[in-house]
N, C-alpha and C positions, 0 to 999 in steps of 0.2 A: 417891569418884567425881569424876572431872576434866570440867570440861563446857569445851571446846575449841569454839570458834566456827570453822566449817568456813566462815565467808568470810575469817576473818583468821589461822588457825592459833593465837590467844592464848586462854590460859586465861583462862574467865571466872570462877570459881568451882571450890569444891572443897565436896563434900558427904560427913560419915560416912556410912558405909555401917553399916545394920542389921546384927544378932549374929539369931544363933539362939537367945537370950536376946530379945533386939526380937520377934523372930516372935511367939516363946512368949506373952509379956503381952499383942501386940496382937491375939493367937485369944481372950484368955483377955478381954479387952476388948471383942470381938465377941459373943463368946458372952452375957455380960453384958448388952451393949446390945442385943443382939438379943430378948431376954426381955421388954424391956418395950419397945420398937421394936413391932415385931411385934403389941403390944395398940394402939397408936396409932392415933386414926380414919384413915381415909382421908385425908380432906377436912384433918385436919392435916399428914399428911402432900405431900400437894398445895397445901398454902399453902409449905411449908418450900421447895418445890421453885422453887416462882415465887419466892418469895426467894431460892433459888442465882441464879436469870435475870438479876436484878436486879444481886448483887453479881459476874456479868461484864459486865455490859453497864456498872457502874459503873468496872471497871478491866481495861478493854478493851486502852487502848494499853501497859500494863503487862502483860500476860498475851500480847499477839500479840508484843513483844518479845522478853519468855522463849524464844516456839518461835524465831522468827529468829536470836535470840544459838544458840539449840541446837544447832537440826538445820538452818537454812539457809535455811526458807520465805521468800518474800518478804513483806516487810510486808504490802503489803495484800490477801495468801491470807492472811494470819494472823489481820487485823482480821477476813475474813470469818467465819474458822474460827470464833473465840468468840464472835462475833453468830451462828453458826448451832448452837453449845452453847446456848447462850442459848433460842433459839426450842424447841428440841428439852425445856428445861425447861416453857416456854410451852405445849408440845403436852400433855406427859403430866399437867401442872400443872391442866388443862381435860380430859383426857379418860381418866385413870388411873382415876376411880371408874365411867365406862362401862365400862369395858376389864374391871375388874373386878368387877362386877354379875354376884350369884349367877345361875347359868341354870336356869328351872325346865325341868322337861320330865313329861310323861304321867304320870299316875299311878290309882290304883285310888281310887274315891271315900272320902273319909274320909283320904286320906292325902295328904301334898306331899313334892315328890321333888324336887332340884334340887342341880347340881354349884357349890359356893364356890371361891376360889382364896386360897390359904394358903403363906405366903412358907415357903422351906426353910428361910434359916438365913443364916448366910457364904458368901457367894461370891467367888471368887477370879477376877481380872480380870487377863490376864496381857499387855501391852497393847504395842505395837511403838512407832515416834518419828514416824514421817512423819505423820501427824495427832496429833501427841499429847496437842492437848483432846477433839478430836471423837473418837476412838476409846473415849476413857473418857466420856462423856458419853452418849454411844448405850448403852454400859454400863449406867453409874449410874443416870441419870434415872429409867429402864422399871425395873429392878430394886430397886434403893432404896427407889422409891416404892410398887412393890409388897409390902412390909414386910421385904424382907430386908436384910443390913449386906452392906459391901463391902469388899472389902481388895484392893489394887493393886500389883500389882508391874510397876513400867513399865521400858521402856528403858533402857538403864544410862546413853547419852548425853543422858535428858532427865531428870533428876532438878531441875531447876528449879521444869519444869512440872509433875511429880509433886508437889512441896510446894505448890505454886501452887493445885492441885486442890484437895487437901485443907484448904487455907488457904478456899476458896469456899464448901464445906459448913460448917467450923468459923465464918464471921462470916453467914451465912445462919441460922444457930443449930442448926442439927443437933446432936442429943445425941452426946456426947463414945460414939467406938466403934463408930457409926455407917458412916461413910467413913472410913479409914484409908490411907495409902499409906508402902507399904515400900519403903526402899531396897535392896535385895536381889542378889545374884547368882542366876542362872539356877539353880545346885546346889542352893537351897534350894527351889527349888519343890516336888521330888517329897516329900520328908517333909511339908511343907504340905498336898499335894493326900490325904495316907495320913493327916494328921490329924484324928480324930472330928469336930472342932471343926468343922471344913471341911468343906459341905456339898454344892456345885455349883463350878463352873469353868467360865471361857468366855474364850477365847484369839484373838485377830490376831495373824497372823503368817506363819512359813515351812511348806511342807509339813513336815519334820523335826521342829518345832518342836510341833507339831499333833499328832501322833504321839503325840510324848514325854507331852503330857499326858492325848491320850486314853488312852492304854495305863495307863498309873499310876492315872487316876481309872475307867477302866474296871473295872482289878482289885477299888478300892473300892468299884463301883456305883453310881456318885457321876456325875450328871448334867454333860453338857460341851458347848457350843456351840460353833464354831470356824470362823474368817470367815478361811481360807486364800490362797493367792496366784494371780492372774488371768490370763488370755492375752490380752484379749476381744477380737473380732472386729468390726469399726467396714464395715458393709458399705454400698454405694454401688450402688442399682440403674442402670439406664440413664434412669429418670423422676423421679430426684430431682432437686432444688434444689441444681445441683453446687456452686453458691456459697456456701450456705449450709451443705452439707455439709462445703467444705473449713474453711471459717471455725471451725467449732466443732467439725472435727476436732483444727484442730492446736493448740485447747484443751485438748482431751481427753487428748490425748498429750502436753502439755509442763506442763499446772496441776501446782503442787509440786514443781517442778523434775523433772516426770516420775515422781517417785515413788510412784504411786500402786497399788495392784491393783486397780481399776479403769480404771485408765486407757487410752482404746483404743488398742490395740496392733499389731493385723495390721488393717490398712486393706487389706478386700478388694473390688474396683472393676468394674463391669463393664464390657468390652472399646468398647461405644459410650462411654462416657463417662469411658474413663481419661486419654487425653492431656489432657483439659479439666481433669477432677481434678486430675491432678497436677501442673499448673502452677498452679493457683490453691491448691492444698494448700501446694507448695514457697514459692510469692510469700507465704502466712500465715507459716510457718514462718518463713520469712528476716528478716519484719518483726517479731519478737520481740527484746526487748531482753534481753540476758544481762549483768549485773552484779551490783553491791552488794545483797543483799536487803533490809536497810534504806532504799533508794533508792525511793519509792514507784514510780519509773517502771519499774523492773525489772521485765518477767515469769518469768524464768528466774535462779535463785541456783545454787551452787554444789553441788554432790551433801553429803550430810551426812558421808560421812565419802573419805578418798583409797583406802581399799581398794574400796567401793562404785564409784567411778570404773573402780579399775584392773579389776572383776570385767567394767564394765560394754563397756567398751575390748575387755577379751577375748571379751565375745561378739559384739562387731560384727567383728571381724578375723576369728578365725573365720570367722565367716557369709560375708565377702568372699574369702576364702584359699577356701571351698567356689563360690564363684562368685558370691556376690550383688552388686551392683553399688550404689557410696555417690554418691546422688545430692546431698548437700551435708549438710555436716559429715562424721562420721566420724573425726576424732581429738581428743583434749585440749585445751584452748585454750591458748594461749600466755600464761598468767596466771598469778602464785599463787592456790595453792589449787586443789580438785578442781571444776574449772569443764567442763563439758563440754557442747557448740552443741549444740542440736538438729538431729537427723541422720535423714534419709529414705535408707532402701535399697530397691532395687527388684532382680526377677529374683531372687526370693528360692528360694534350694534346697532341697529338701524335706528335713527333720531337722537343720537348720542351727541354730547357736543361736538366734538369732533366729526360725525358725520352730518351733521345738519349744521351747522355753523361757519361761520367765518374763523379761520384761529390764523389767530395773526403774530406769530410767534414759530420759533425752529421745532415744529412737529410735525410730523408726515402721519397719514392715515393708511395703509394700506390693505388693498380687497383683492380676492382673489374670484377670480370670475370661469365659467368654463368657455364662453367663446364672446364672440364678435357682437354676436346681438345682446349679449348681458353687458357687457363691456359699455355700449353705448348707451342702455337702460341707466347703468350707473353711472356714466359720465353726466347725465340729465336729470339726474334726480340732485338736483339743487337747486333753490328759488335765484341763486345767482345766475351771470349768464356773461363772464368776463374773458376768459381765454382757455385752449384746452391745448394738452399735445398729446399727437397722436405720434407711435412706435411701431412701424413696420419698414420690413424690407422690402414689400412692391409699392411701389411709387402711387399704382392706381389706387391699389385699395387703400392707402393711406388717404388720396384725395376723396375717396367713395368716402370712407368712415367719415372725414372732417364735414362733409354736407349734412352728416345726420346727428351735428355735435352740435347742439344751442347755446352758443357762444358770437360775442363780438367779434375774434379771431380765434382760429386753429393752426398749430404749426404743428408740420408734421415732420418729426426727425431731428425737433430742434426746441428747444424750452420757447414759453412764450415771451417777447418782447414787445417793446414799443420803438418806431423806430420811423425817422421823420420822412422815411420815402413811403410807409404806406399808412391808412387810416389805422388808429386806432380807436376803440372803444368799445361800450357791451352794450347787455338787452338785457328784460325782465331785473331786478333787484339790483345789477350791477350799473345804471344806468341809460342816459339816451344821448344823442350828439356821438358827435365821431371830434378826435382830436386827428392832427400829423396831417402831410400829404396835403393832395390837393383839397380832400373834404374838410380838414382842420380850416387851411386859413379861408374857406367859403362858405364857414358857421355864421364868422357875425359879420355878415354885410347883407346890403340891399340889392337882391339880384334884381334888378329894374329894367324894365323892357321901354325900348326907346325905337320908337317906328318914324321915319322920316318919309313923307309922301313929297 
């Protein structure tokens, strides 16, 4: 595997790629470690983990470099990214043996009844590049700690950070077998996810991609969680804080070089307060710097890879060829490499790529609606179903409007995040399972009822 720095086009490195032989021993190392993993207190386990906290936050600017040299984040998204792997150790490090505290419930006198939670086994973590610590860390941390092992099959462009990972549990002192991460092509997964050995699965990534392994580990009946791709709807009543709403919109839409599925996407505005918005949206936007992403002053780097660029090109053309209109940016930059400005369209056409699709790149869509009820019509009119934010200054009717938003989560007043004290995840096209919080690390165990007469 060739890891290609998508700011400078040069190879940084070259990594063997894992055999079908590699799988073989590191299931058979799983299984192993998971035998006596598994009998480990809790509380040791929750020390090991604030030990991983420890050794990122000791080799910080080493680990946010890996993603930059990778996939193109700006340095300092990166530094943030493994100060927030970090914290996300800190949460379930402090709060894994609550999470997991037998639950008693009713019982007939003389007897006690109460449900334990008991790890499966191997889990298989099939994980994308654009966050490439924090997608595995929301992983590991909640499941690890909950007694099961992990095996990782990351990104093909981030195999850095995949060694890097595994490098954090191995001087943390986790028992050898524990965390593991392969170098793999995609082919190998399905014999993977049909292996005994292999217990559960839980995937980021593309609708397709989601598919493929829920169907394969479906057939084995074999537990799957799946945090799929986002449209989400960034809505603007007429009593928000337009200032505030543009500011930490066209954060929303350009953090990680836009790469994000959460990141808002269709900015939909209401008709008293759209010209305001969107010159003070556009004045954010324009004031972003697009460079070196080593460059701490950069907020916008380069797309990770120049097919990513060219897909992302075609659906803004598109969208304009059907009539939407590019209120700034809208084509390639004149640089090496796949650099591409953040770009506001408006008069967006209904089924256009950019209003029907996923665009996973620095473009914003924006609609202008006459009230509340159109507002939410259009927040819902996407087969995705991942996160939305909602912009008002009454607190209730922002909670009202978020009930009637068809999303995983609604954040009102505030871009959406992930964020290890509450569940995250979506519904319809964007996936099922909840990651974070207490529901993350009580995806994959055996909640078993154990009645004592």
């Amino acid at each position: 595997m060739d890891v290609i720095n998508p700011a400078t086009g040069e190879r940084e490195a070259t990594y063997e790629e894992d055999t079908r032989e590699d799988v073989d021993a590191a299931l058979d190392r799983a299984t192993s470690a998971f035998g006596e993993w598994r009998d480990r207190s809790i509380r040791d386990r929750e020390h090991l983990l604030d030990a991983a906290g420890s050794v990122l936050r000791e080799n910080k600017r080493e680990y946010a470099e890996t993603m930059t040299r990778e996939m193109g984040k700006p340095i300092t998204q990166a530094l943030a990214e493994v100060e927030k792997c970090a914290r996300a150790c800190d949460h379930y490090a402090e709060h894994a043996s609550a999470y997991l505290d037998p639950e008693p419930h009713p019982s007939p006198p003389g007897s006690t009844v109460k449900t334990v939670y008991e790890p499966l086994g191997a889990v298989l973590a099939v994980m994308p590049w654009n966050f490439p610590f924090w997608q595995v860390f929301r992983f590991a941390a909640p499941y690890v700690t909950a007694g099961n092992v992990g095996l990782l099959k990351h990104a093909s462009n981030v195999p850095g950070c995949a060694r890097a990972i595994e490098e954090v549990f191995r001087e943390a002192g986790y028992p050898e077998g524990v965390f593991q991460s392969l170098l793999i092509s995609s082919d190998l997964v399905d014999d993977m996810l049909a292996d005994d050995r292999l217990r559960a699965a839980t995937l980021t990534g593309s609708g397709p991609a989601g598919r493929a392994v829920a169907s394969t580990a479906g057939e084995q009946l074999k537990k799957t969680v799946l945090e799929l791709g986002g449209s989400d709807p960034f809505v603007v009543l007429e009593d928000a804080d337009v200032e505030a709403a543009a500011e930490t919109g066209a954060w929303a839409r350009n953090q990680n070089n836009g790469q994000s599925c959460i990141a808002a996407k269709r900015f939909i505005v209401h008709t008293d307060v759209y010209d305001t918005f969107l010159d003070r949206f556009l004045g954010e936007i324009e004031a972003l710097t697009v460079g070196d992403p080593m460059d701490e002053e950069t907020d916008v780097g380069p797309q990770a890879r120049q097919g990513l660029l060219d897909d992302l090109h075609e659906q803004v053309e598109a969208s304009v060829a059907s009539g939407a209109r590019v209120v700034t940016g809208g084509d390639p930059m004149d640089r090496d490499r796949a650099y591409y400005p953040p770009t506001v369209l408006t008069d967006i056409p209904e089924g256009s790529p950019v209003d029907a699709e996923e665009v996973f790149g620095p473009v914003a869509a924006v609609y202008e609606v006459d009230d509340e009820a159109a507002a939410v019509e259009k927040a819902n009119d996407t087969e995705f179903g991942l996160g939305a934010s909602i912009w008002t200054e009454n607190r209730d009717r922002g909670e009202r409007v978020a009930r009637r938003i068809d999303a995983g989560c609604v954040y009102v007043n505030q871009l959406v995040k992930s964020d290890p004290r509450v569940p995250f995840g979506g519904i319809n096209e964007s996936g099922y399972g909840r990651e974070l919080a207490e529901d993350g690390i009580t995806e994959f165990v055996n909640r078993k009822t154990v009645w004592v007469e």
